[in-house]
ZAMARGU-4260 file (C-alpha; in steps of 0.2 Angstrom, whole numbers, plus 5000, padded with zeros to 4 digits):
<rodrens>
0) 5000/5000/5000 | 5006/5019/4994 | 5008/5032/5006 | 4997/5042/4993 | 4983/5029/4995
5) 4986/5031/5013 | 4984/5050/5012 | 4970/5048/5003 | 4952/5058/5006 | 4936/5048/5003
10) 4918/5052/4998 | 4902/5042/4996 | 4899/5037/4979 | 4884/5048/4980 | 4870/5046/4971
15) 4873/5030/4968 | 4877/5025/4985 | 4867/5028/5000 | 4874/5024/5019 | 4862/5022/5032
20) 4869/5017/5050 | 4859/5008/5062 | 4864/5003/5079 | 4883/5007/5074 | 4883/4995/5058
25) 4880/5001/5043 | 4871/4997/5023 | 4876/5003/5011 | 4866/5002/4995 | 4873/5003/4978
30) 4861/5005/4967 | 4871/5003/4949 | 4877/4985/4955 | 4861/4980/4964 | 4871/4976/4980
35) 4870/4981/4998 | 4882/4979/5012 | 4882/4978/5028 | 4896/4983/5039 | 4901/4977/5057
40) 4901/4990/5071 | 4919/4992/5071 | 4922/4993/5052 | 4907/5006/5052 | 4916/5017/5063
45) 4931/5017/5051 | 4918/5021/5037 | 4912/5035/5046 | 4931/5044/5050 | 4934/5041/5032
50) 4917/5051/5026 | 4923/5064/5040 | 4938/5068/5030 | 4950/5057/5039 | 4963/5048/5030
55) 4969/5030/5035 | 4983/5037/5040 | 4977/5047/5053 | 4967/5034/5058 | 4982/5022/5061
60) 4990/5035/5069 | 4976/5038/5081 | 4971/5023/5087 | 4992/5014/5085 | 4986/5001/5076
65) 4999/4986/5073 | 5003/4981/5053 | 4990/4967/5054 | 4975/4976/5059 | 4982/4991/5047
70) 4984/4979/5035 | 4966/4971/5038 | 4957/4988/5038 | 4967/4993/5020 | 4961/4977/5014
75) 4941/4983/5019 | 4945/4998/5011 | 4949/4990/4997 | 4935/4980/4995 | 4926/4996/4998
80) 4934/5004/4982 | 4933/4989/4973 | 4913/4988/4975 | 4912/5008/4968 | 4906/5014/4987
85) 4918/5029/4987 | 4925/5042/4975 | 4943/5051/4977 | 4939/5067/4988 | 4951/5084/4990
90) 4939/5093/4999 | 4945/5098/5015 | 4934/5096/5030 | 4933/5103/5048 | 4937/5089/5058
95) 4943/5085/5077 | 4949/5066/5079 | 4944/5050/5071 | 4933/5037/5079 | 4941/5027/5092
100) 4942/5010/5089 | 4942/4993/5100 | 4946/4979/5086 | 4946/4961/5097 | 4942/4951/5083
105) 4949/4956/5065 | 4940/4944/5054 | 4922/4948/5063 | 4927/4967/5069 | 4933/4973/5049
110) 4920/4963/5038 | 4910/4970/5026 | 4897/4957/5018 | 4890/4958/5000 | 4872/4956/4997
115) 4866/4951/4979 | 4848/4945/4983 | 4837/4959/4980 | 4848/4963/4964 | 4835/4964/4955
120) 4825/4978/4965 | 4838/4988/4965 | 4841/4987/4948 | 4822/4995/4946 | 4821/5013/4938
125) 4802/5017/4943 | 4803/5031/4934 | 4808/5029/4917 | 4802/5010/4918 | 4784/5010/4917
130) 4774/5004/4903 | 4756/5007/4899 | 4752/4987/4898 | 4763/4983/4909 | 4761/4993/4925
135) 4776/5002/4937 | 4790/4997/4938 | 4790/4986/4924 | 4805/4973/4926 | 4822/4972/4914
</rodrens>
């Protein structure tokens, strides 16, 4: 990993992905690959620093995190990239310190899961898919 990605400012992939969080985990919809996600408490707090304007960096440095739970959290973030959730971001925000993090167990603490079963519905464009015969939405 680069100490440009590192350095690196984040944004929601926005419109196209929404983040809801509940309880501390969050979804994430996104609605070009007609996936969600759901997040575990701790990844979602890292989520959240990154959206505040925090880079990965700062959030190592923060909460002195070792190379494997570093490495672990860049790999999330990856995936996170990989699935089109964020967008490069140079604006800079007011911010005070990241979230605090208490990671006990890495593969449960930093895991994002993929959804793929309501694919479909979120595929759905109500808008411009309606058809007289048919009704709204009309399938693809």
């Amino acid at each position: 990993m680069s100490d440009q990605f590192k350095e690196s400012q984040w944004a929601l992939n926005e419109p196209l992905c929404v983040i809801e969080i509940i309880e501390g985990e969050a979804i994430i919809i996104n609605s070009v690959k007609g996936s969600y996600y759901s997040l575990a408490k701790q990844a979602t707090l890292i989520i959240q620093s990154l959206l505040d304007g925090f880079t990965l960096k700062e959030i190592f440095q923060f909460n002195q995190v070792d190379k494997n739970i570093e490495n672990k959290i860049t790999a999330l973030i990856e995936q996170v990239l990989s699935e089109d959730i964020f967008i490069a971001n140079n604006i800079h925000k007011n911010k005070t310190q990241p979230n605090k993090l208490n990671i006990i167990d890495e593969a449960e603490d930093l895991n994002m899961e993929t959804y793929t079963d309501m694919k479909e519905m979120l595929e759905l464009d109500p808008i411009h898919d309606a058809d007289e015969t048919v009704g709204w939405p009309k399938k693809k």
